[in-house]
N, C-alpha and C positions, 0 to 999 in steps of 0.2 A: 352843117345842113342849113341851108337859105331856102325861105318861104315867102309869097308875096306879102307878109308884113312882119319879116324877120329881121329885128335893129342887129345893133353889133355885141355879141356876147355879153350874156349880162352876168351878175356874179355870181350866182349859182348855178347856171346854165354851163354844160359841157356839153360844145359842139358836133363834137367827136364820138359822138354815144348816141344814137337816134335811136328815138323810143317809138314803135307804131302803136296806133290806138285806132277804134273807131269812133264817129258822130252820128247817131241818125241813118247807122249802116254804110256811111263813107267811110272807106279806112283813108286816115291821115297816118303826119308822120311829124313828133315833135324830136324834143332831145332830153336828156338827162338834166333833171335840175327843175323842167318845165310844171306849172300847176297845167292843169286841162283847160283854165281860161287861157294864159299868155299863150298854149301851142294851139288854139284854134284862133285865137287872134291874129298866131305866126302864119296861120293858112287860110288867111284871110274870111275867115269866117265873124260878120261883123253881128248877126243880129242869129242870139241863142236861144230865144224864150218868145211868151206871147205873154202883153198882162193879164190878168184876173180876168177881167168885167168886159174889156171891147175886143181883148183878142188884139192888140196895136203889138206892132213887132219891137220888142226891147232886146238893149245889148249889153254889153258888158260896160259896167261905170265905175267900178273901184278894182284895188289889188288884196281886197283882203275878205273877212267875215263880215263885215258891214254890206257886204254886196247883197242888194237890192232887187234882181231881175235876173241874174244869171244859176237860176236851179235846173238842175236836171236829174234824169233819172239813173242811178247805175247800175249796168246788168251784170250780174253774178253768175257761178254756179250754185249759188243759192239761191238764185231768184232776184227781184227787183228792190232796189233800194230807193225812196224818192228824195227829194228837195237837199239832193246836196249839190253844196256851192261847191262851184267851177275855180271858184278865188282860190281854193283853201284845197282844191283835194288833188293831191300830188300826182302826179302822168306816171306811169307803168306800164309796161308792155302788156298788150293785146285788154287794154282797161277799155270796156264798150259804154258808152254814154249814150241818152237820149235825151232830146228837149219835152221840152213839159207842155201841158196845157193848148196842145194844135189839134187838128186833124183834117185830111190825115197824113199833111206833109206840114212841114215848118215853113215852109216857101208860102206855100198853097193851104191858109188854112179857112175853111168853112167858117168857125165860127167867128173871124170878122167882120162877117154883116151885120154882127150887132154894132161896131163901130158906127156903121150908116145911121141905125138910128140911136145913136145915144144923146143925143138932147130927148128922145121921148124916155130913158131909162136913169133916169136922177136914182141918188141913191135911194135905197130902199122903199124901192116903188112896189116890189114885188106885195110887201105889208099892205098896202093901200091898194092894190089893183087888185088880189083875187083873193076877194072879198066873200062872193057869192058864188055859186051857190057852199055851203059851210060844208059838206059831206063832200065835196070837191077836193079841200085842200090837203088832208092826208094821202088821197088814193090817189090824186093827179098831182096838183100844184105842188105838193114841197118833193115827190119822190123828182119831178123835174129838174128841180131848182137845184136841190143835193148833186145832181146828177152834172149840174153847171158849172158848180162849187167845186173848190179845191182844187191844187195842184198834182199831180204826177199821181202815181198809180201804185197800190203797196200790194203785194200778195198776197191773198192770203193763207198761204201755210207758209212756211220758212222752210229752208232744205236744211240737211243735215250737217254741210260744211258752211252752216253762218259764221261769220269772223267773228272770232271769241275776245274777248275782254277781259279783263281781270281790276282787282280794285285792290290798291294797298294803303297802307296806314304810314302817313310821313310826320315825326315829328322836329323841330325848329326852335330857334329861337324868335328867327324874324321872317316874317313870306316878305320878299320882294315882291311885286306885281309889276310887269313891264323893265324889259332892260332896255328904254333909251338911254339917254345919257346922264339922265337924274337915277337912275334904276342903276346903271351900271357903277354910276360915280359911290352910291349908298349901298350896292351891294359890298364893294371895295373896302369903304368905311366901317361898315359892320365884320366886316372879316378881317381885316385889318384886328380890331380889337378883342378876335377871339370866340364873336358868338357864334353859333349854328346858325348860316341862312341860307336859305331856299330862295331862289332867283328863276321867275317864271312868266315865260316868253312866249304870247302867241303865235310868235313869228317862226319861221322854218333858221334864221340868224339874228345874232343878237348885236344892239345898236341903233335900233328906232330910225330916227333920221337921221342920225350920224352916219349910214350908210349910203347917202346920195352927196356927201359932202367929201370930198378928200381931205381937206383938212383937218378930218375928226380921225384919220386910219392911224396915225400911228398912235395917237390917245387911246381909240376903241383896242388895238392891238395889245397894247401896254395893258391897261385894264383888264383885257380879258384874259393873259397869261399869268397875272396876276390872281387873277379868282380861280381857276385849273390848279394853281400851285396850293393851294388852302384845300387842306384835305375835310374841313368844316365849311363849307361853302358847293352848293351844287345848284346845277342852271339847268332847268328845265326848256329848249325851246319846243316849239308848235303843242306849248300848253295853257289853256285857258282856265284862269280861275272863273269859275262858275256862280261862285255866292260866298258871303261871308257870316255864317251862323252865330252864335250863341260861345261863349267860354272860348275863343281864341279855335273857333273850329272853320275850316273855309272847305269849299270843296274846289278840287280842280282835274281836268282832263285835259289829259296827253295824245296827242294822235302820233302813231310811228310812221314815221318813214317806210317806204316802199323794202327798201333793205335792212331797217330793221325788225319788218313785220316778217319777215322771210327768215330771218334769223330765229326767230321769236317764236316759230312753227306756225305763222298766220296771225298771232297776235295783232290786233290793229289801233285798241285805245286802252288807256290804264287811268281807269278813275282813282284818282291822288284823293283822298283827305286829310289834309292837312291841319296840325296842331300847331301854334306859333304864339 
């Protein structure tokens, strides 16, 4: 499949597999492998979102959870899901997205007139300006302001098919955190000598930057047939350790892949707590 900003086969990408989705009630059309940023990137879709405060049109500026500007809404048969990132949430057939924060188009949105006058809207002017009258600001002023606030849109009742979860109990000798090539190298090391460890990758593959270098494939390859063969060793990818507690306690969350959530009967996260 070729798109007005479709490079050349990336390495999780299978071209041969087109996934359709919608945007904002476009149906698009990505491929297998694709997050929902890179296949509306691939259909030339540059600007996803509006900021906060002016309503100024933002687009997509990273490949991962760090992203900044790229949330949107996902529509379920359970209902509305808001602020997830476009980086990180995997393309699926008939997966419907909306942008956040417009109306009541993304193109065409209204509330950029505040853009015009924003040298008169410094931050938190709202404190200083509606001052007076005082019986004003609960029954006007802040149900407005609320009403300004915040991104995307939650239901509120949940439907009956919300995506289930589950939490299990992992114990270790050692948590890895991140498998670049210090991650991969020290997972190796530690299993090498025997101990239980846990190797956890926020990434959908593991390899960090060693995966834009060629140079590092037949090392990362090596290494990573190497940790498969260690029946005391196991690699968590697209799971993020979340905090590190008290007595060797960490929490971490897994999100499944589209085929293994199907597998799984809808399963879509498994909060990990880990002992190490």
């Amino acid at each position: 499949m070729r798109g007005p900003g479709r490079i050349a086969p990336g390495l999780l990408t299978d071209a041969t597999r087109p996934v359709g989705f919608r945007f904002d009630g476009r149906r698009m059309s990505g491929v297998a492998g694709d997050t929902l940023a890179s296949a509306l990137l691939a259909n030339g879709v540059r600007v996803v979102g509006r900021s906060f405060k002016y309503h100024r049109p933002r687009g997509i500026v990273t490949a991962g959870p760090e992203e900044p500007c790229a949330l949107i809404d996902v529509i379920g048969p359970d209902g509305r899901e808001p602020n997830r990132l476009a980086t990180t949430l995997a393309l699926h057939q008939d997966l419907a997205a909306e942008s956040q924060n417009r109306w009541p188009s993304l193109a065409l949105d209204f509330g950029s007139v505040a853009d015009i006058f924003a040298r008169f809207l410094p931050a938190g002017f709202y404190y200083k300006t509606f001052m007076a009258p005082g019986s004003a600001w609960e029954r006007v002023y802040e149900p407005l302001i609320r009403r300004a606030a915040g991104l995307g849109k939650l239901d509120a009742i949940v439907g009956d098919h919300a995506d289930p979860a589950e939490t299990l109990h992992e114990h270790a000798d050692v948590l890895v955190v991140g498998a670049g090539t210090a991650g991969l190298a020290a997972a190796h090391r530690l299993g090498a000598s025997g101990l239980r460890v846990l190797l956890a990758e926020q990434d959908v593959a593991l390899g960090g930057g060693s995966l834009l270098d060629g140079r590092w494939d037949s090392w990362r390859a090596k290494v990573c047939a190497a940790l498969r063969a260690f029946h005391h060793v196991r690699c968590l990818p697209r799971t993020t350790v979340l905090g590190a507690y008290g007595h060797g306690v960490f929490g971490a969350l897994e999100t499944l892949s589209p085929e293994e959530s199907a597998r799984f009967g809808g399963l879509r996260e498994r909060l990990r707590i880990v002992r190490a």
